[in-house]
C-alpha positions, 0 to 999 in steps of 0.5 A: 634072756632078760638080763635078770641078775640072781641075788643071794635072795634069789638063791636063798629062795630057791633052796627054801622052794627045793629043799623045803628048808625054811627061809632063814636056814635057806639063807644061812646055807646060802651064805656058808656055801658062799663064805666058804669059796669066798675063803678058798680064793682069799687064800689062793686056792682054785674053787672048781665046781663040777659042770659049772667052772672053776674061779682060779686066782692070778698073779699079775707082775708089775708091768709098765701102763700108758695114761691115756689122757697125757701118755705118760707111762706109769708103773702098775703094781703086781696085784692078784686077780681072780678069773672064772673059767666055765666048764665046757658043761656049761660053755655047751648050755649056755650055747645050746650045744650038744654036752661033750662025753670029757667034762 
């Protein structure tokens, strides 16, 4: 593992290199694919892609955090965040470990 990071270019290129489509449409597919679950989790839905996870969005209520530099305690707001969760497929690859029969 090199700790490389995969771009939208990376992934354009790899679409122009598979699918034989060219650079630009290779790119524009890319950036559909992307809008689209972009959209879904905007609007709350879970984005789940098989063998790979799902990205869920969360609602956090509001809750009571510390400061730590004075140690007051301050309100957070209740916010939405969203949290990808890897398919066992994938938990499995990423560890070298034999694929479950289930996911």
């Amino acid at each position: 593992m090199d700790g490389k990071t995969i771009t939208r270019a990376d992934l354009s290129e790899a679409v122009y290199q598979q699918l034989g489509l060219s650079r630009s449409e290779s790119a524009e597919l890319v950036e559909m694919v992307l809008q689209e679950i972009s959209a879904a989790i905007v609007r709350g839905e879970t984005v789940k892609l098989s063998s790979f996870g799902s990205f869920v969005v969360r609602a956090k209520g509001e809750r009571i955090g510390r400061n730590p530099k004075t140690g007051i305690e301050v309100p957070i707001t209740p916010r939405r965040v969203m949290v990808f969760k890897p398919s066992n497929i994938l938990k499995s690859r990423i560890n070298g470990t034999p694929i479950p029969k289930d996911d």
